[in-house]
C-alpha positions in Angstrom: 25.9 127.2 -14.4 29.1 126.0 -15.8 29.3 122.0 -15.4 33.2 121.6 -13.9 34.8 118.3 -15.5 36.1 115.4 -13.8 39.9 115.5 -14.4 40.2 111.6 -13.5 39.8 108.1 -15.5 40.2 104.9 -15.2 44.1 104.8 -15.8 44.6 107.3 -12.7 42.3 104.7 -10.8 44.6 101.2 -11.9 47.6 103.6 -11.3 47.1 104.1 -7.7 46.4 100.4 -6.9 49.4 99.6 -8.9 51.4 101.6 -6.4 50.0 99.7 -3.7 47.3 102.2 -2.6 44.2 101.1 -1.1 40.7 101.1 -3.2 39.6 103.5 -0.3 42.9 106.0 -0.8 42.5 105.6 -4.5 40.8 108.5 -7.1 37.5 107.6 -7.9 37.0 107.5 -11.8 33.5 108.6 -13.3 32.2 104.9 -13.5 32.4 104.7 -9.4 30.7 107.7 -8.8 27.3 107.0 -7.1 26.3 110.5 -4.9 23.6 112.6 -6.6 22.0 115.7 -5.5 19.5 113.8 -3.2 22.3 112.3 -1.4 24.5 115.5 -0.8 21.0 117.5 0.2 20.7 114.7 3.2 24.3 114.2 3.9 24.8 117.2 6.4 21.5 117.3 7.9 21.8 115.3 10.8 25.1 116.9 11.5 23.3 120.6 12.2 20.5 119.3 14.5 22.6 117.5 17.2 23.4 117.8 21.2 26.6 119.4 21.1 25.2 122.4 18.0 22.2 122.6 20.6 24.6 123.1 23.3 26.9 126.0 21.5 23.4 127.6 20.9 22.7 127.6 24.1 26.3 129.2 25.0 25.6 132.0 22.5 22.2 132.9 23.9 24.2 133.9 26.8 26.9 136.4 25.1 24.1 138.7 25.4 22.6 139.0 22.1 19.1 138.6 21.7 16.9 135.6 20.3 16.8 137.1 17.1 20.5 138.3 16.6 21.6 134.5 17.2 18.7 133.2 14.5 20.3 135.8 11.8 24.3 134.8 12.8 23.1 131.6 12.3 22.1 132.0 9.5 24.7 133.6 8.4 27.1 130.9 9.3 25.4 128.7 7.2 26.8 130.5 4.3 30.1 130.6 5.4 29.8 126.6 6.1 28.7 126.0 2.5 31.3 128.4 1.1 33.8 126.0 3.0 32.8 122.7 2.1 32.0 123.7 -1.1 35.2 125.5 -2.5 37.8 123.1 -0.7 35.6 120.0 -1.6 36.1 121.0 -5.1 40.2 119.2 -5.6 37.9 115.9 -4.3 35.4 116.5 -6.9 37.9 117.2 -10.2 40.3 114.3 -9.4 38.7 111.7 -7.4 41.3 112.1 -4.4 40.2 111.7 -0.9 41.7 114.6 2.1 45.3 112.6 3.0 46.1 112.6 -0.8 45.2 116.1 -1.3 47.3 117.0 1.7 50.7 116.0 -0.6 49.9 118.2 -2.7 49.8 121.5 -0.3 51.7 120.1 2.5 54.6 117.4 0.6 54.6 113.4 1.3 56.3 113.7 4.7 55.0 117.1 5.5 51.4 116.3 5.0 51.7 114.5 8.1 51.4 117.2 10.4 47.6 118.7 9.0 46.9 115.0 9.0 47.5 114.7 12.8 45.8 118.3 13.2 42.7 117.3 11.6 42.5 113.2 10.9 43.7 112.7 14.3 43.5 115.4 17.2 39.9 117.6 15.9 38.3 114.2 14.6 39.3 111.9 17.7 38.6 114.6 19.9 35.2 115.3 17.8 34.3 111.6 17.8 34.6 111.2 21.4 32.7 114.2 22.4 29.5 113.3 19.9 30.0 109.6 20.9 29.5 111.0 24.8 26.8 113.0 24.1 25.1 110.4 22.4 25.6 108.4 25.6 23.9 110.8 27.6 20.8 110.7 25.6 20.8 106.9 26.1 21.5 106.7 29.8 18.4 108.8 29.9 16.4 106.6 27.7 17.7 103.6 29.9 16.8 105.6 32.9 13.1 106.3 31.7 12.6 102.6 30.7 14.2 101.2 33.6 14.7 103.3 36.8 16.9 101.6 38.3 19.7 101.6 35.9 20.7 104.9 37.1 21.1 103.6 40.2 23.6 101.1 39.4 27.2 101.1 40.9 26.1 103.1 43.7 29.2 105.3 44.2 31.3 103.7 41.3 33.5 106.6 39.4 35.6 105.9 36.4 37.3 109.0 36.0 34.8 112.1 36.4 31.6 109.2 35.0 29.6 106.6 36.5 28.8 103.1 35.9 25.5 104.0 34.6 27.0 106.5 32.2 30.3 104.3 31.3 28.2 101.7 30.4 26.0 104.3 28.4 29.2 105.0 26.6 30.1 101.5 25.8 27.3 100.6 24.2 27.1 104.1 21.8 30.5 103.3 21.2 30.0 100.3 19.6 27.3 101.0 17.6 29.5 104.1 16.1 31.9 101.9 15.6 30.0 99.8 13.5 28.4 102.3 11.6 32.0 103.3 10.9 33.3 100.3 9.8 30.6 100.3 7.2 31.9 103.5 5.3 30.2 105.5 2.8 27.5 103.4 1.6 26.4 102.8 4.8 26.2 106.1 6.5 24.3 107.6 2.8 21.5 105.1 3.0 21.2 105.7 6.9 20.8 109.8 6.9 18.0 108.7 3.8 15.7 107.2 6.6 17.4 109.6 9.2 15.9 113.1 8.1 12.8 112.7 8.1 12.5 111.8 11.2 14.4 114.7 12.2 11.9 117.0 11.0 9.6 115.5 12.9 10.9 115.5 16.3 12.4 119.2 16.2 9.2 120.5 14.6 7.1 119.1 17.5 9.7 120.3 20.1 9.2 123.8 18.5 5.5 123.6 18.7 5.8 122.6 22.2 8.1 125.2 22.7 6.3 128.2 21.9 3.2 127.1 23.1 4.8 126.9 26.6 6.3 129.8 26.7 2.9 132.1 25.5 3.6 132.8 22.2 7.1 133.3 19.6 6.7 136.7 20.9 7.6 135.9 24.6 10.5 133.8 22.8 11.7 136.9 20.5 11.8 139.3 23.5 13.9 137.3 26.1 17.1 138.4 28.1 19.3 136.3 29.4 20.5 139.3 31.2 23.7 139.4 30.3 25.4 142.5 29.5 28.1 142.1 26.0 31.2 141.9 26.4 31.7 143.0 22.8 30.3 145.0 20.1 27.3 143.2 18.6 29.1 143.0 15.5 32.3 141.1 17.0 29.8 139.0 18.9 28.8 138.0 15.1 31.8 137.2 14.2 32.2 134.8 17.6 29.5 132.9 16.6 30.4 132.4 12.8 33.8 131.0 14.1 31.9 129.2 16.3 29.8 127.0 13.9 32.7 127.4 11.2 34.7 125.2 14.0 31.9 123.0 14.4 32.3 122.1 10.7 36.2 122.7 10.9 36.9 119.2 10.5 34.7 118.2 8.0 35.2 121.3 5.9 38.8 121.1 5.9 38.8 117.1 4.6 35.7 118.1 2.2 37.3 116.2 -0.4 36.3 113.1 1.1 32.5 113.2 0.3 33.4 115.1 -3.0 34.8 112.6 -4.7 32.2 110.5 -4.6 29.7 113.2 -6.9 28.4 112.2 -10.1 28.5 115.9 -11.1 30.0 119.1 -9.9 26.2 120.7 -9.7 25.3 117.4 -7.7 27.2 118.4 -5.2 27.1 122.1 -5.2 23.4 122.1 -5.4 22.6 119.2 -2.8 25.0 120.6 -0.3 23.9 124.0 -0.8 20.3 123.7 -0.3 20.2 120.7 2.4 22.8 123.0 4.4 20.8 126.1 3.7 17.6 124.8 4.7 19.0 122.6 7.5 20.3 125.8 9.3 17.0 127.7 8.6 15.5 125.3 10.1 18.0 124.9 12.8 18.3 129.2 13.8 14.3 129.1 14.5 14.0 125.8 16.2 17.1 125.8 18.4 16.7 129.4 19.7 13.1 128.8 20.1 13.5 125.3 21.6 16.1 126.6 24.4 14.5 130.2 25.3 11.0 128.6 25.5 11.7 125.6 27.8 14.1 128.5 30.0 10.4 130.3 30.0 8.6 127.3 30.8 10.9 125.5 34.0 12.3 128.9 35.1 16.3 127.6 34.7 18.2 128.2 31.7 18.5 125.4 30.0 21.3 125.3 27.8 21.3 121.5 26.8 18.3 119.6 24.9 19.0 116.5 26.8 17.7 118.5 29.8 14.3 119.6 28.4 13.7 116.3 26.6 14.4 114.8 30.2 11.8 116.5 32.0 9.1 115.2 29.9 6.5 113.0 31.3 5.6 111.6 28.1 7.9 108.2 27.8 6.7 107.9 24.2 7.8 111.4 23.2 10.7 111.3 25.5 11.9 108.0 23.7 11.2 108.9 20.3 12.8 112.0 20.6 15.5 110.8 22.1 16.2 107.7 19.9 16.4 110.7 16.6 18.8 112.6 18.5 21.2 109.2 18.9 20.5 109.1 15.5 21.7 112.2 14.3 24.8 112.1 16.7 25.6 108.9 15.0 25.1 110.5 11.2 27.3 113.0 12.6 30.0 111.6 14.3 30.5 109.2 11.3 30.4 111.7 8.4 32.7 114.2 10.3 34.6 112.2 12.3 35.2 108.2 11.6 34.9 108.7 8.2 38.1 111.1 8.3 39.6 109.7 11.0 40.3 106.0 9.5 41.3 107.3 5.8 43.8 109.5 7.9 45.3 106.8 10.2 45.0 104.4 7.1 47.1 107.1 5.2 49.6 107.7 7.7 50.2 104.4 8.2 49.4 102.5 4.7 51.3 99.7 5.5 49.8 98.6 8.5 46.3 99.7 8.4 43.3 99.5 5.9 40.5 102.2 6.2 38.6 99.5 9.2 41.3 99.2 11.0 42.3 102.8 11.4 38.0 102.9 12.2 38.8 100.6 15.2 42.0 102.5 16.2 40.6 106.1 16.6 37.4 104.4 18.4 39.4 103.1 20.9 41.5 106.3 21.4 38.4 108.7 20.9 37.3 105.9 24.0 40.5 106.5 25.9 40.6 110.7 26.1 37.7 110.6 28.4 35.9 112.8 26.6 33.3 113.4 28.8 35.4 115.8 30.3 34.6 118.4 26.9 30.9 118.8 27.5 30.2 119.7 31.6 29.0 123.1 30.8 27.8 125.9 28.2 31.1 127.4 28.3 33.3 123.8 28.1 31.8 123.5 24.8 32.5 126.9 23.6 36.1 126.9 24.6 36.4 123.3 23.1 35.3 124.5 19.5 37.9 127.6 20.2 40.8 124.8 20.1 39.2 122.9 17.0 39.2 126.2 15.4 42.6 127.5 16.1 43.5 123.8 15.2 41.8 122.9 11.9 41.8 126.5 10.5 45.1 127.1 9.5 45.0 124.0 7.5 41.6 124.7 5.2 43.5 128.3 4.5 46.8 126.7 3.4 44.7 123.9 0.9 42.8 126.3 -0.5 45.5 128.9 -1.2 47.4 125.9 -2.4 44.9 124.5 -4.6 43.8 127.3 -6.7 46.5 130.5 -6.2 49.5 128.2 -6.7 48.3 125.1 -8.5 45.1 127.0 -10.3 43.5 124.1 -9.8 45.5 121.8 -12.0 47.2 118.8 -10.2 49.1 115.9 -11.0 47.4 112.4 -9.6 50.3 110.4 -11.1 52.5 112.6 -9.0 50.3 112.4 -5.8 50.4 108.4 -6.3 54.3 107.4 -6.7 55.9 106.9 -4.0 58.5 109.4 -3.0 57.8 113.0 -3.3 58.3 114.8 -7.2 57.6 118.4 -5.6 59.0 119.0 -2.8 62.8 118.4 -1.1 62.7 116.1 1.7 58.8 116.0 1.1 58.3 118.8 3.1 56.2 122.2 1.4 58.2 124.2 4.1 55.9 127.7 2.9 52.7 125.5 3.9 54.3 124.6 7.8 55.6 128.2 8.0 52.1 129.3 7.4 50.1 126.7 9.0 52.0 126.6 12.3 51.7 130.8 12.1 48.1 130.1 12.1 48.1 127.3 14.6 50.7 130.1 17.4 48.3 133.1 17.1 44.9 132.3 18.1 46.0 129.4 21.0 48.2 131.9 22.2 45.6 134.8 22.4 43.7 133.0 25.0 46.9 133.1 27.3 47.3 136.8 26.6 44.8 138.9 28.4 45.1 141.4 25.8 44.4 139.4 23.4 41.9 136.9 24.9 39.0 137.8 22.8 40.8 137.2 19.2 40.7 133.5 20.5 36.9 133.3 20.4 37.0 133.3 16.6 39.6 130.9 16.0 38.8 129.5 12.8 38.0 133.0 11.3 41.8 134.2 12.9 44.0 131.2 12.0 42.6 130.4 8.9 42.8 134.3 7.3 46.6 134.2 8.9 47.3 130.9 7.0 46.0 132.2 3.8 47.4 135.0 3.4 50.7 134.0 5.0 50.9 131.2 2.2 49.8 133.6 -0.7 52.5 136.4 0.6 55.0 133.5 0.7 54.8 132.0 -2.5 54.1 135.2 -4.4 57.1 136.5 -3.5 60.3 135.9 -5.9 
C-alpha cells in the first residue's frame, strides 16, 4: 500500500493564523496530528448502532424484502459508506484543511456558502435535533422506569406535538450534547474509546435475547412482514444503500474534518475501513435480528428499539441498555453533527463566531425546529433521510469531481487562506452551483411527480451521480 504524503507544514499552519483564521479553521501540520488507526477504527462505531439506524431498519424490513436481503444490503452499504468517507476525506488528510475550507476550493469564497448552508447548517441542524430527540426518548424512559411518576407530570401540558415529561427529557440531552460539543475533538475520541465496548455488550445480549425468543435464527431468517414490493428486489437494493448513504450524507460529505487530524494516510484508511466494516457486520445481524425477533416475541411490529428495550421487566438491563444507547446517540450526534455544524457557522461567520460559539448556536436552533416532529413513525424517518439525501448528495459529487478530475488532487492552501478569492470571479465556481443545484431540483422534485416518485427514494445515489457528472461534462468541455 502506497503511504500518501502530507502536502502541509508548518508555514501553511502560521500562514492561516496570520490571516486571521481560527486554530480550529487552520491546516493541521504533521506535528498536530494525533488520530491513529485505533482512534479512526472507534470513531464511527457508535454512529452505526443508534435509534434512528435502528429505526430506518425497521422501515426497510417492511419494503418487503426478507430478513436476509436487508442483512446483505447492509452490508453492502457499508462499502459504499467507507468508499465515501474515505475518498472525499482524503483533500483533509493531504493538506490539513477542515470541510468549510475545502468548500473554496470547489464551490469559490462566496459560493461555498451555499453547500455550507446545505450541509453545515440544514442536514447537520436538522440531524442534530433528530438524534438529540431520540436520545430524549431513551431517557424519558429511563426516568419513567426509575421514577413512575415523572411521566405523569404536566398532566395534559403540550409544547408543540411533546409533553412536559418529554420536553424536559429533551432539555436535559440537550445540554449534555451540547457540552460534549463544546469540547471538540479531543473530547468526543477519548469518549467513543470507553463507549464501544460497551456497545458490544448491550447489542450482543439483545441479540441473544432476541433469537432465543423468537425459537431460533431460523424463525428470524424466515419472517414476512407481509408486504408485497413495490419494486424489483434489485431497486429495493439500491433504496436502501441510498438510504444508509444519507444517513452518513453529512458526515461523508464534510469527511475532511476528521481527516485532517490522521497521523498517516493508512491510519485512516485502515481504521475507518475495518471499524466501519465490522461495525455494519455487526450491525446487519443484530438489528434485523433484534427487530424481527422481538415482532415474533410481542406479536406487534416493532420497528423502534426504544419499544423493545421498554417492555423489559428487568430495570437493570432496561437501564444499562438504555444508558449505551444515549451514549452512542451522543458519539453520534457530535461526530456528525456539532462537530460540523460549529466549524460551518464559525466559517460563515469568522468574524463573529469561534468554533464554541457556532456549537451553542446550532444547539439552540437544532432546539428550536422541533424536531420531534422527524421521528413519529417508520416511514417519517425514511422520508426524512430522502431529503438529507437529495440535500447533501449533490454536494459530495461536486467535491469530489472537483478535487481529483479538475484539481488532480493538487491545491493551493496559501490560495484557500487569503482573503479574497484567486480562482474564481466574484467568488463564485458558477459550474459547481449549476451542478449542485441540478442535483439538489431532480430528486426533491421526483417525490412531487407521481411518475417519478420512486427515483426520490434513492436520493443520495440520484443527486449525487447527477452532480458528478454534470460537473465533469461541464468543466471538460472547451
Amino acid at each position: 500500500m502506497e503511504e500518501k504524503k502530507i502536502m502541509v507544514n508548518e508555514n501553511d499552519y502560521e500562514f492561516a493564523m496570520s490571516q486571521g483564521f481560527s486554530e480550529d479553521l487552520a491546516p493541521v501540520p504533521p506535528g498536530k496530528r494525533k488520530w491513529n488507526t485505533f482512534n479512526y477504527f472507534t470513531l464511527w462505531m457508535g454512529s452505526v448502532h443508534n435509534v434512528p439506524n435502528y429505526v430506518a431498519v425497521g422501515g426497510f424490513l417492511f419494503l418487503g424484502m426478507s430478513p436476509a436481503n436487508v442483512m446483505i444490503a447492509l452490508i453492502l452499504s457499508s462499502f459504499a459508506v467507507i468508499a465515501l468517507l474515505v475518498i472525499n476525506g482524503m483533500p483533509g488528510f493531504s493538506y490539513g484543511i477542515p470541510f468549510p475550507v475545502l468548500l473554496k476550493s470547489s464551490y469559490g469564497e462566496v459560493g461555498a456558502k451555499l453547500p455550507g448552508i446545505l450541509r453545515g447548517i440544514i442536514a447537520a441542524i436538522m440531524w442534530y435535533g433528530l438524534q438529540t430527540f431520540s436520545g430524549s426518548l431513551a431517557l424519558m424512559i429511563l426516568l419513567g422506569k426509575i421514577w413512575p411518576g415523572f411521566l405523569e407530570l404536566g398532566g395534559g401540558f403540550n409544547f408543540f406535538g411533546i409533553g412536559l415529561p418529554g420536553l424536559i427529557a429533551f432539555a436535559i440531552f440537550w445540554i449534555v450534547n451540547l457540552g460534549i460539543g463544546l469540547g471538540g475533538g479531543e473530547t468526543i475520541s477519548k469518549f467513543t474509546a470507553v463507549l464501544n465496548p460497551l456497545i458490544y455488550i448491550v447489542f450482543g445480549g439483545m441479540l441473544v435475547w432476541a433469537i432465543r425468543v423468537a425459537g431460533g435464527i431460523g424463525n428470524i431468517l424466515n419472517y414476512s412482514s407481509g408486504v408485497q414490493p413495490a419494486n424489483s428486489h434489485l431497486f429495493i437494493y439500491l433504496m436502501i444503500i441510498s438510504s444508509v448513504l444519507s444517513v452518513w450524507a453529512a458526515p461523508g460529505a464534510s469527511a475532511a474534518d476528521f481527516a485532517r487530524n490522521a497521523k498517516s494516510y493508512k491510519a485512516q484508511l485502515i481504521g475507518q475501513s475495518a471499524g466501519l466494516f465490522i461495525s455494519y457486520l455487526l450491525f446487519a445481524f443484530s438489528s434485523v435480528c433484534i427487530l424481527v425477533g422481538a415482532t415474533l416475541h410481542y406479536g406487534v411490529e416493532m420497528w423502534n428499539v426504544l419499544d423493545i428495550v421498554n417492555k423489559w421487566d428487568s430495570l437493570f438491563a432496561a437501564s444499562f441498555a438504555i444508558i449505551v444507547l444515549l451514549m452512542t446517540t451522543v458519539s453520534t450526534n457530535a461526530t456528525g453533527n456539532i462537530v460540523p455544524a460549529g466549524y460551518q457557522l464559525a466559517s460563515l461567520f469568522p468574524k463573529k463566531l469561534d468554533y464554541k460559539q457556532g456549537v451553542v448556536v446550532a444547539s439552540v436552533i437544532s432546539f428550536l425546529i422541533m424536531p420531534w416532529k422527524l421521528m413519529e413513525n417508520a416511514t417519517s424517518i425514511y422520508a426524512f433521510l430522502d431529503i438529507i439525501g437529495a440535500v447533501v448528495g449533490p454536494v459530495a459529487g461536486v467535491m469530489i469531481a472537483h478535487y481529483y478530475f479538475e484539481k488532480k488532487q493538487v491545491l493551493n492552501t496559501e490560495d484557500l487562506y487569503t482573503p479574497g478569492d484567486r480562482q474564481y470571479a466574484n467568488g463564485i465556481n458558477t459550474k459547481a452551483f449549476i451542478a449542485t443545484i441540478v442535483g439538489l431540483i431532480f430528486p426533491i422534485g421526483a417525490k412531487f411527480v407521481p411518475a417519478l416518485a420512486r427515483f426520490g427514494s434513492i436520493s443520495w445515489i440520484l443527486g449525487f451521480g447527477i452532480a458528478f457528472t454534470i460537473y465533469l461534462a461541464i468543466t471538460r468541455k472547451k
